[in-house]
N, C-alpha and C positions, 0 to 999 in steps of 0.2 A: 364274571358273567357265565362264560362257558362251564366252569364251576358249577355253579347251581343249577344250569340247565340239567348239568347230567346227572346231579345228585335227586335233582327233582323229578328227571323225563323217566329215567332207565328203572329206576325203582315204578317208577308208578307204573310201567309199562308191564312189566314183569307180574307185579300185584296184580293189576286188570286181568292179563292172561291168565293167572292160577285162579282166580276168583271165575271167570268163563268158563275156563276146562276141566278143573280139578274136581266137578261136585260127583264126577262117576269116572268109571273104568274107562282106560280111554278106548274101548271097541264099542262099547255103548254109548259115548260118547261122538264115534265117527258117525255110528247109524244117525244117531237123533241129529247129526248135522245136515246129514244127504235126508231124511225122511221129513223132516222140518220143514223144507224149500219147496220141495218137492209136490206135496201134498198142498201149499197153500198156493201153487200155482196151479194144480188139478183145480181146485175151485173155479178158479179167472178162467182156464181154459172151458170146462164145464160151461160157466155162464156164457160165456162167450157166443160158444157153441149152440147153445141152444135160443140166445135172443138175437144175433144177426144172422141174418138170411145170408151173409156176403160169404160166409164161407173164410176159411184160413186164408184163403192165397189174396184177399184183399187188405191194400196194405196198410190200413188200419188194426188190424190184427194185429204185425209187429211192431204197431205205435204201441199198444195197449201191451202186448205181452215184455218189450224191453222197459219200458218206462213203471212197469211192477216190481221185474228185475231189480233196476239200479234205485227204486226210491228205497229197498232195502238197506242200503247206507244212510239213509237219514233219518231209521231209527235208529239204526245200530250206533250211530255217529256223535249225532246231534241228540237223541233224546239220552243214551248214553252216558254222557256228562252228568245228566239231572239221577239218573239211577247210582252213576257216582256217588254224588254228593250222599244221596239220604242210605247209602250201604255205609258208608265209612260212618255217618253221623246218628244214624236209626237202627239198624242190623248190627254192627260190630264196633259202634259206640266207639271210634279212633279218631273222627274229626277235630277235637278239639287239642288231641296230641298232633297231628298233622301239622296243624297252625303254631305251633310253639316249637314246630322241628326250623332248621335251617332248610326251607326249601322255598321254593316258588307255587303256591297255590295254584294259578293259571297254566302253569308249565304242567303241575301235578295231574292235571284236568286234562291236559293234552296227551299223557301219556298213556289215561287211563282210555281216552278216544281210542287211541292207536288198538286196545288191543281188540275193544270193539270193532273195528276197524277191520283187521285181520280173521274172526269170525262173520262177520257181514261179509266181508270177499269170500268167503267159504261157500258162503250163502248163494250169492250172489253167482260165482261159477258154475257152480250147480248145478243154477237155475237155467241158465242162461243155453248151458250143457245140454240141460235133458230139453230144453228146447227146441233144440238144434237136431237132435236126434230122434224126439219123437211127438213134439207139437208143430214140424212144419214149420219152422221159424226161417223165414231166408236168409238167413246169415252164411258168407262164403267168406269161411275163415281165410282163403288166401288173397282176397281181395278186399278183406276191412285195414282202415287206416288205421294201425297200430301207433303211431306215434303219438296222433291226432286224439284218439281213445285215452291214451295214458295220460297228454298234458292235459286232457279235458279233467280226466279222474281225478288227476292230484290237484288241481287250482280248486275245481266243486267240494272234494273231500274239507282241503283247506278253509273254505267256508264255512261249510257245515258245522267244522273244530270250532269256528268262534262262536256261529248263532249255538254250538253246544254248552260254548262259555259264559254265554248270557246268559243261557236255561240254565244252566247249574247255578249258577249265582242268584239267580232267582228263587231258585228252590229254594235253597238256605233261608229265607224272610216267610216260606210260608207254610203256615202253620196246618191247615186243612185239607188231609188227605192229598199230601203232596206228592203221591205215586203215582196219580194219574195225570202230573203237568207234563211230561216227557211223553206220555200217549196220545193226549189232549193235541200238545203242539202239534205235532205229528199227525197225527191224522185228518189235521185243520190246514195245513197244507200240502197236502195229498190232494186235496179238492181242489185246490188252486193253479198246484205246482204243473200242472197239463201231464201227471201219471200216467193217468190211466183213458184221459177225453183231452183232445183239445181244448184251451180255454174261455176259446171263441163260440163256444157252448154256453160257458154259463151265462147269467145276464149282462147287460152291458154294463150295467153298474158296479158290475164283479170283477170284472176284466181286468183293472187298472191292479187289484190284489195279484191278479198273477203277475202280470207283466213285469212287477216289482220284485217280485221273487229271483233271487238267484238258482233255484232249480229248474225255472220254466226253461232256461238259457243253457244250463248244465245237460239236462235230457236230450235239450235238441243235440247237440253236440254231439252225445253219444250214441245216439239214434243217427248222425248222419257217421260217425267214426264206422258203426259196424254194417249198416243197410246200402253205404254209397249213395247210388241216386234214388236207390228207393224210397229213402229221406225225403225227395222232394215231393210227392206225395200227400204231404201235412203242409197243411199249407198257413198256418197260423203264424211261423216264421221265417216262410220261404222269400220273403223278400229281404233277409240277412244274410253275408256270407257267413264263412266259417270265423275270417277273422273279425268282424263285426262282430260274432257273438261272444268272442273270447277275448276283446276289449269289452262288451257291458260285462263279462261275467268277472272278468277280472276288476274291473272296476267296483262292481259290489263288491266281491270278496274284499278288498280295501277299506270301503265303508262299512261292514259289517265286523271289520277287525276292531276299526276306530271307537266303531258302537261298544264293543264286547268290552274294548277296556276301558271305554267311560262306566258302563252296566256292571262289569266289576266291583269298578271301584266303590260304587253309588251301593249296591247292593249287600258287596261285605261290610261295609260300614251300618248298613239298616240293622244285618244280622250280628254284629256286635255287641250294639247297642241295646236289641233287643233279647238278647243271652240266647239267639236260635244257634250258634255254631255248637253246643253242647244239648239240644235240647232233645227228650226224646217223645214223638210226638205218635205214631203207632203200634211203638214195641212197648 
């Protein structure tokens, strides 16, 4: 078992990263990392700026500007997996070798996250960085719960891995412009996940879509890891502690494991059957 894990994880992990980093020099490469984040968080600040009267220092502000931040992982993560699948099977035409190597599919899809994973942190620091430094973001780096941040990050991240595992498996059965289902997803729960608004905004009949979501759970967390009490503020899940939320989060993440390898399973078999592990559908 440990065998395959590493024959399957360390390879793919490595692949994902050369396929990330390698397509330019790596000084052009650090720009487009720091200039990337950067700019598409000038935007959110821009609009910000100019539709609320509240001004930065209200602290809705750093609901909106961390919860932009860190949904950054759940493309880089989650939609990820699906950009896997159709590179290896569409662009470089190797998925049907993959599946006849000794390795573990689902393992392979995990490693390829990680290296996502590791650019999205890039991202993500950055962001988060030049926040702090020139949006005004109250963050007192000696006073945020670093522990509380980390185990938040790894158990959300670890979710993400699987609802990534579903969408990649997904991918695989479908045949019509399958580039935009890792966007799609993605930015269908950004409107949910309480990003960028609380989701006691949207209608009531929408509400129960967030509440189900394991990012709505994740953000609070990490929104109180690095604000303190300024967290308390949003009041959408202020009637949770910290460890109430990281039993429901942890508890989805469970169920969304359970999901992924039923979805797996159910999924490669669709695409077997239907010859889509070799098929080439845009290229």
């Amino acid at each position: 078992m440990l065998k395959t894990f590493s024959r399957s994880f360390i390879p793919a992990a490595w692949l994902g990263w050369q396929i990330e980093s390698n397509w330019t020099d790596p000084f052009v490469f650090f720009v487009f990392s720091i200039l990337k984040p950067v700019a598409s968080v000038l935007i959110l600040v821009f609009m910000y700026t100019i539709v609320s009267p509240a001004g930065r220092e209200a602290p809705i502000y750093a609901y909106i500007y961390l919860g932009n931040a860190f949904y950054i992982y759940v493309g880089a993560v989650m939609a990820g997996a699906s950009y896997s699948v159709l590179d290896d099977r569409e662009r470089y035409r190797t998925l049907k070798y993959i599946y006849v190597a000794p390795i573990s599919i689902p393992v392979y899809l995990l490693g390829r996250a990680v290296a996502r994973f590791i650019t999205g942190s890039i991202a993500v620091i950055i962001t988060i960085t030049a926040g702090v430094l020139f949006f005004k973001v109250p963050i007192n780096v000696a006073a945020a719960n670093w522990p509380m941040l980390l185990a938040a990050l790894a158990l959300g991240v670890a979710c993400l891995t699987f609802m990534g595992i579903m969408l990649g498996a997904w991918t695989m059965t479908v045949r019509t412009e399958p580039w935009f289902l890792g966007e799609g997803v993605a930015a269908a729960l950004y409107l949910f996940s309480g990003a960028i608004f609380p989701i006691t905004i949207l209608p009531s009949f929408l509400q129960p879509i967030g509440f189900a979501l394991p990012m709505t759970y994740w953000l609070e967390l990490l929104r109180r890891a690095l604000l303190g009490s300024g967290a308390a503020a949003f009041p959408t899940l202020a009637g949770f502690s910290n460890l109430q939320l990281f039993g429901i989060l942890g508890g989805l993440t469970v169920v969304f494991g359970l999901i992924a390898a039923i979805a797996y399973r159910y999924f490669d078999k669709v695409a077997r059957d239907n010859g889509m592990i070799d098929a080439q559908i845009n290229f």
